[in-house]
C-alpha positions as CSV (number, residue, x, y, z in Angstrom):
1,X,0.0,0.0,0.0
2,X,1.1,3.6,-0.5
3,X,2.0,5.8,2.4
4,X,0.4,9.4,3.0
5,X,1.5,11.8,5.0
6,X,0.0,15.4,5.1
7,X,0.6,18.9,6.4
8,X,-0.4,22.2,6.0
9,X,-3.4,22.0,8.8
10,X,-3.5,25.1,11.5
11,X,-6.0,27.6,12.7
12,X,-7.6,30.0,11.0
13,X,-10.3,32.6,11.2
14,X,-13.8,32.1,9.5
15,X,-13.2,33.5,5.9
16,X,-10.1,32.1,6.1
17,X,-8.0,29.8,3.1
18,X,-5.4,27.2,4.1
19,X,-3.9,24.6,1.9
20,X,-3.5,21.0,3.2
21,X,-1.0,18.5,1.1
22,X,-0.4,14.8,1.6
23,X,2.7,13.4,0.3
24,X,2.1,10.2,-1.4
25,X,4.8,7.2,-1.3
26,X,5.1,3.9,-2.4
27,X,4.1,1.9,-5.2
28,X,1.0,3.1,-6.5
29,X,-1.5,1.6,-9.1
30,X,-2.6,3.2,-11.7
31,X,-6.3,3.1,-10.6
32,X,-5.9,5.0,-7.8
33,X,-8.4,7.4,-6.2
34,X,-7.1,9.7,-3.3
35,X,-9.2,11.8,-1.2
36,X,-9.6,14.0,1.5
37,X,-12.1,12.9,4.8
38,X,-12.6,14.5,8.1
39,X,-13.3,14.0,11.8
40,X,-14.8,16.5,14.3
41,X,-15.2,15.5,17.9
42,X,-18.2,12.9,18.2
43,X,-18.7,13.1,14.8
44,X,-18.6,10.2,12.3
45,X,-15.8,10.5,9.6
46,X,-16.8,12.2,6.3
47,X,-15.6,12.0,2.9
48,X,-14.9,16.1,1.7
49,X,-13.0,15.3,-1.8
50,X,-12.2,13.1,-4.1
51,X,-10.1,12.4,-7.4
52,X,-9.6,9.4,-9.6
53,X,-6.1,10.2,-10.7
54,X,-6.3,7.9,-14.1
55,X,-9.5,10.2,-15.4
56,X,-8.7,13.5,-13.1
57,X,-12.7,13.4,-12.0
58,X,-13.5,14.5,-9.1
59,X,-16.1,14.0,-6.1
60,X,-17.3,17.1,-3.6
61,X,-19.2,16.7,-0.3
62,X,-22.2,19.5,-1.2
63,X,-20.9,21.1,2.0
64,X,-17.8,22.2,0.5
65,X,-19.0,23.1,-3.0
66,X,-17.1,26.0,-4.9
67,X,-15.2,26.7,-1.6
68,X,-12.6,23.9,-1.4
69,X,-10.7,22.4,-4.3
70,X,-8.5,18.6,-4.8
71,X,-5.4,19.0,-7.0
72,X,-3.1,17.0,-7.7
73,X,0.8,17.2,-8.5
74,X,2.1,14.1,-10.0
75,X,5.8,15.5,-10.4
76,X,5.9,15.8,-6.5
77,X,3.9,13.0,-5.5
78,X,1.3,15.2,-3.6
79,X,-2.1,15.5,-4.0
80,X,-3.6,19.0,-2.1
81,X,-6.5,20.4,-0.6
82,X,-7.2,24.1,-1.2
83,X,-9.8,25.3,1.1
84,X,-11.2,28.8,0.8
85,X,-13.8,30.6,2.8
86,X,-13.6,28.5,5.8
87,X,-16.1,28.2,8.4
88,X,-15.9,27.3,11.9
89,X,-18.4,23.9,11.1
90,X,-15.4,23.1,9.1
91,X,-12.5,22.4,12.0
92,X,-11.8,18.8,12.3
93,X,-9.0,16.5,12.0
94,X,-8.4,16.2,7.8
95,X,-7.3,13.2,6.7
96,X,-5.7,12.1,3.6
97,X,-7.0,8.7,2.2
98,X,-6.2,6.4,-0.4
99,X,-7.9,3.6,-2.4
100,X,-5.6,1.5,-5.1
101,X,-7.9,-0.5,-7.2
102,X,-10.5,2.1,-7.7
103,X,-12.6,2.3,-11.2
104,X,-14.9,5.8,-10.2
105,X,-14.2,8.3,-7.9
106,X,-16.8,7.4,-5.5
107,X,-15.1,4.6,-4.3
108,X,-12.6,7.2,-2.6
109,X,-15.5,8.5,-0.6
110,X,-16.8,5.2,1.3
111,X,-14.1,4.8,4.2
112,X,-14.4,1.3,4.3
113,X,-12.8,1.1,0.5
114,X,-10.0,3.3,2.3
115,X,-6.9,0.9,1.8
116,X,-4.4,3.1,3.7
117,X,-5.0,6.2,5.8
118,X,-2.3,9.6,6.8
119,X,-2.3,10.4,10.1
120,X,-4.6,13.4,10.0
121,X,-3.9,17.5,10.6
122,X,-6.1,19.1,12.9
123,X,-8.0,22.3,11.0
124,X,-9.7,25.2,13.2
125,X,-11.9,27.7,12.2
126,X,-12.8,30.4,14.5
């Protein structure tokens, strides 16, 4: 399985932007679909974004429509959350996800299809 670690979490005021990254190691398919989920306190965890890196499409939790965008950068291995206009019903623990053998980005979003996880990077929005 691959290895993911990420960065880039912090606090930030509502309104806010940040930009989370996972670095992605290890033999990878080339099916993959990596994602983005989080976890608040007592809350289940949630898919937020998706890509299927073979087609580039991409999955969005409604929540986080036209505010947050999933990027890629093959040349470095890293795929990248951009997160604009944050809101305090955003803070949780973000973690980066990925699922090898994947044929539609939706796969990505199910946590149980989740074949290896990063060790999350705590976001908060005040």
């Amino acid at each position: 399985h691959v290895q993911l670690v990420e960065s880039g979490g912090g606090s930030v005021q509502s309104g806010g932007s940040l930009r989370l990254s996972c670095a992605v190691s290890g033999q990878r398919s080339s099916s993959i679909c990596l994602g983005w989920f989080r976890q608040a306190p007592g809350k289940e965890r949630e898919a937020v974004a998706g890509i299927y890196t073979a087609r580039k499409t991409t999955f969005y939790r409604d929540s986080v429509k036209a505010r947050f965008t999933i990027s890629q950068d093959n040349a470095k291995n890293t795929l990248y959350l951009h997160m604009n206009s944050l809101k305090p019903e955003d803070s949780a623990t973000y973690y980066c996800a990925a699922t090898e053998w994947c044929d539609n980005v939706v796969a990505v979003t199910d946590p149980r299809n989740v074949d290896s996880w990063g060790q999350g990077t705590q976001v908060t929005v005040s």
